[in-house]
N, C-alpha and C positions, 0 to 999 in steps of 0.2 A: 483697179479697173476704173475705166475713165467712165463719168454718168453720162449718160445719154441724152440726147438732143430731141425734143418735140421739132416736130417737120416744120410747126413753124415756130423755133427760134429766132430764125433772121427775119420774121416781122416783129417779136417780140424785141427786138434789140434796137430794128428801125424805129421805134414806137416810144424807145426811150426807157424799156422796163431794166430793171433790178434783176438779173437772174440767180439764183439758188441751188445749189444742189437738193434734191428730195426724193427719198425713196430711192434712189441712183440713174435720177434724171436732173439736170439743168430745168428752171423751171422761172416760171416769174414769181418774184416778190411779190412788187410794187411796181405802179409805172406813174410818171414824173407826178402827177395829180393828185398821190399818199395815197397811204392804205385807210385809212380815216375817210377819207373824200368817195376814195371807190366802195366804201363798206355802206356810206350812208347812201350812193348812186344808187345798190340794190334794194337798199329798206324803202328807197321812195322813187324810186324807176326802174333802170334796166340795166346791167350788165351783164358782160361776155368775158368767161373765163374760158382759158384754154385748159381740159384736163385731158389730155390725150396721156398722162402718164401711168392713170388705172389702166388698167388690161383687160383686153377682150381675149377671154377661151371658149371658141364655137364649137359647139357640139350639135350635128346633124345626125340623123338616121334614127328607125324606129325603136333605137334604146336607146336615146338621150334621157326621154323623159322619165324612164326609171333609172338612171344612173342618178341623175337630180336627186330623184326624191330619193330615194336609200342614201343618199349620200348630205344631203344640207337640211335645215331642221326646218325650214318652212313647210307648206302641206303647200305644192302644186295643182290641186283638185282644188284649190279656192280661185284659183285664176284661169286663165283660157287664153289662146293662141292671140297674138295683140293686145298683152298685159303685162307690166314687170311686176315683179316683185320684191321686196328685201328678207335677205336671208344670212344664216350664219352658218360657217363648218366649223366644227368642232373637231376635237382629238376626242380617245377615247375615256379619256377623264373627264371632258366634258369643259374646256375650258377652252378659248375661241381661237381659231384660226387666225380667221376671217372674217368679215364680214361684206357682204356681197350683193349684187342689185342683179337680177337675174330678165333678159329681156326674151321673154316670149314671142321669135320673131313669126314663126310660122309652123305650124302641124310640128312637123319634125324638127324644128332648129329654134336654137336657143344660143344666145350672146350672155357670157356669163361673166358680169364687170368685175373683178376683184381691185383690193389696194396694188397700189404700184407694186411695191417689195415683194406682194405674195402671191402673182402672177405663177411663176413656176411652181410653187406647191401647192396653189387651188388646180390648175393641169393636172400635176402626179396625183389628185385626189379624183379629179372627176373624169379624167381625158379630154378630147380633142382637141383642136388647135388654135395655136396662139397666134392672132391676127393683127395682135396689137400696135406692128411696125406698119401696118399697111392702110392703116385709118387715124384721123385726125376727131377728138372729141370736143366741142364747143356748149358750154354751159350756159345758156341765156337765163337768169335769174332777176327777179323780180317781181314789183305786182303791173308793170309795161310789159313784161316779157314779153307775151304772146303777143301785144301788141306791134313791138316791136320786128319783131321776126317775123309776123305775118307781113312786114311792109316789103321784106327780102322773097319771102313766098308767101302767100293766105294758106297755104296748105300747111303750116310751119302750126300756125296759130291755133290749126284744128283741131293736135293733138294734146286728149286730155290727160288730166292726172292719172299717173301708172300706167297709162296707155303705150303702143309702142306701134308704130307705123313705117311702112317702106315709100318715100318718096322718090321719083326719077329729079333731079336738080344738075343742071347745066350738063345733061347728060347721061349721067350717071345716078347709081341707087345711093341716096341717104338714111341712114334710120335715125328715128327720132321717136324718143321716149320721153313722159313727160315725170319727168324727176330730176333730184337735184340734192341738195347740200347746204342749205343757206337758213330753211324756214319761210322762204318763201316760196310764189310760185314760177314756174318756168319749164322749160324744157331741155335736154340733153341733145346733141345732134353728131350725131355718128357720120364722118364722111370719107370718102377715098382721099386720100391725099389730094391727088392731082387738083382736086379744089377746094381744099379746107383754107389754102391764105384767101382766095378770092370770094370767100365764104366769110370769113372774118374779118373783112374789109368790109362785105358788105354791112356788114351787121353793126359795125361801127360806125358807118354811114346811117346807118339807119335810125341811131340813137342809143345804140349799146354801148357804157362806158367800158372799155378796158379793164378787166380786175383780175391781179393778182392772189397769190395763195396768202399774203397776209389778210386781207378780207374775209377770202373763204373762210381762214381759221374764224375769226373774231363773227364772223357770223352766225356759223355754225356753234362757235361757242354761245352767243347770245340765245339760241335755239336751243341749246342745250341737247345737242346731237353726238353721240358719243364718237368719239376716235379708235381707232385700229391704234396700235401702238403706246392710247394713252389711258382710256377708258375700258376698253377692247385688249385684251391679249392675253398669251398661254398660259396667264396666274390668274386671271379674272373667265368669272362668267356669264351667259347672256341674263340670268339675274337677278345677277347684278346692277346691271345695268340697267333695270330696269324694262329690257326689252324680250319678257316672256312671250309676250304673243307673236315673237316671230319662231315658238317651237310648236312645232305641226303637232299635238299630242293624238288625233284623232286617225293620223297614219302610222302604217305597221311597223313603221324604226326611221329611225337617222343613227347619224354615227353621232355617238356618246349620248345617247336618249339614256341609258342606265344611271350616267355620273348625275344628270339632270334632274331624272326623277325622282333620285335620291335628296338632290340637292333641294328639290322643290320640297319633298315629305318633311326634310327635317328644319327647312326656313333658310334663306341665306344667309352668311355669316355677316356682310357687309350687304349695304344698298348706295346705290349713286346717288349723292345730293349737290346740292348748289350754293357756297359762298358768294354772299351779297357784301363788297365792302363797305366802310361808312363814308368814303372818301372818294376821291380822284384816285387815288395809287393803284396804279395796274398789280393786280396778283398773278405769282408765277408759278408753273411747273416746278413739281420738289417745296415748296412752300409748307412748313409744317402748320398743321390746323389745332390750337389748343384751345381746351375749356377750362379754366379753373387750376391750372397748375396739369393738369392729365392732358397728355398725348394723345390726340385722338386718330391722328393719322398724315397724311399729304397729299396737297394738289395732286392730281391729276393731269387737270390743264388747269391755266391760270393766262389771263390779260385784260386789259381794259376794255369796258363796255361806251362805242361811240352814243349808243343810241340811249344808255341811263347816264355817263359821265363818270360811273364808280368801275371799280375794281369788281371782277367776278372769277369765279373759279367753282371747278366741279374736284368732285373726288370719292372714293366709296369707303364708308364709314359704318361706324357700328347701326344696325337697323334703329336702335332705341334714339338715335339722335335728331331731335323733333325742330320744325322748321320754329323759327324766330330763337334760337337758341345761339347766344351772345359768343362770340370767338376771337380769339387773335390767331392770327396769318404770322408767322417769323419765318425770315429768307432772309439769309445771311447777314444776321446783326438789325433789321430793322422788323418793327410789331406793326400790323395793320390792324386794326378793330373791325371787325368784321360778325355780321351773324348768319345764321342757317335759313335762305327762302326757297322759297314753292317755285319750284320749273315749270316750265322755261323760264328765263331770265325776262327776254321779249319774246310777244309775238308779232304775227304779222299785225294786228289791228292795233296793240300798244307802241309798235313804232311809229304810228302814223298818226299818234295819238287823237 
């Protein structure tokens, strides 16, 4: 099957990017200015990523909102109509689907973001429909963001963290939530096609660098933000991951609350931690992590950190394995020296040091 085209590819191509297959979209890399260049545009102003490739499934009517909750592990009673939130499905083993950003559009409706890939079986789990071909999603990230995209609208700029908002723009309704994927802050913008290039034109006028998904990765790695596919998926659990607080434990079920609570009583087998290299050498995915001649496990994700100049990599390892504790990295025939630190890698306030 051939991967799919974001509505605006033929700007992303005018513009000079790098396009990708991902998830079973075409997508951008890089665009001509590297991914290094557009990673540190975010750490210390503004870019604009196109992520139209997540999927929106809307679910309307007065049983959305218990489908949600019986169904994803967050507790929807902590938030209220013009709020997202992050959440996770599970199977009923209890080991992740999904992981998911849930936008509170109104009373009855809810925009339910999943990963690209798992568009159709977050649907077959929750219902309603898949709108995904019919909007374009633009990611303004940074600590300019909202500066930035107020200069295309001030209404842009209003929307706070988690917040999610319906603006009229050139016409038509945009929503706009203020989340993102980076570690920093910003906002999400949901738009109809018919003006998402002229949307993202503006925005690039405005002072938003163009940035591809090698950034987002390295970002998000630097952030220490788990992945679907790498950190995230159907042999791991939420955790793991370290992301207990996104299970509702105070409502009456989600699906795989059994596998979890179990999982909670008796301690996780593994926890998510964080390889700090001692060097420049980017660390990679599949990278074995050894202590002392003992195996201890493999990257996760693994690349170069723009914003410390070392190699970093995540991965989930035995709980007893304590931060400053000395490792070598091996990928195929070469040893990185490397130890165990305290996450995130960066933050926003140490990248800006």
């Amino acid at each position: 099957m051939d991967d799919r085209r974001s509505y605006l590819y033929d700007t992303h191509v005018a513009w000079g990017a790098t396009m990708v297959p991902f998830g079973g979209w075409l997508m951008p890399l890089r665009y001509p200015s590297g991914t290094v260049a557009e990673h540190l545009a975010c750490r210390r102003d503004a870019v604009v990523f196109d992520v139209s490739h997540l999927g929106t499934v809307r679910l309307e009517g007065h049983d959305a909102f218990d489908t949600l909750q019986r169904s994803l592990t967050n507790d929807l009673l902590k938030i209220e109509p013009g709020r997202a939130q992050y959440t996770h499905l599970l199977d009923d083993d209890g080991f992740v689907v999904d992981d998911i950003i849930v936008w509170w559009v109104g009373e009855d409706e809810f925009d339910v973001m999943p990963n690209a890939s798992n568009t159709a079986g977050v649907r077959e789990a929750v219902g309603g429909r898949d709108v995904t071909s019919e909007r374009s999603v633009l990611a303004i990230q940074g600590p300019h963001a909202r500066e930035v995209a107020g200069r295309v609208d001030p209404r842009f700029a209003q929307v706070g963290r988690f917040r999610v908002s319906r603006i009229e723009y050139r016409g038509v309704e945009v929503r706009v939530a203020g989340t993102g994927y980076t570690g920093e802050a910003g906002i999400e913008i949901a738009a109809p096609n018919e003006v998402a290039e002229a949307l993202m034109s503006a925005l690039r006028d405005a002072g938003a660098t163009p940035a591809g998904l090698g950034a987002r990765d390295t970002l998000r790695l630097e952030a220490a933000l788990p992945l679907y596919g790498h950190e995230l998926t159907r042999q791991s659990t939420t955790l793991e991951a370290r992301l207990g607080w996104v299970l509702g434990w105070d409502k009456a079920t989600f699906r795989g609350r059994a596998a979890v609570q179990a999982e909670r009583d008796r301690g996780p087998r593994r926890l998510l931690a964080g390889i700090l290299g001692d060097g420049r050498a980017p660390l990679r995915e599949e990278g074995e992590v050894w202590r002392e001649g003992e195996l201890l496990g493999v990257l996760t994700s693994g690349n170069y950190s723009p914003v410390l100049a070392r190699g970093i990599g995540l991965g989930l390892f035995d709980p007893t394995l304590s931060v400053g504790s000395a490792v070598t990295v091996r990928l195929r025939g070469r040893e990185v020296p490397a130890h165990v630190c305290a996450l995130p890698f960066v933050t926003k306030e140490s990248a800006r040091g």
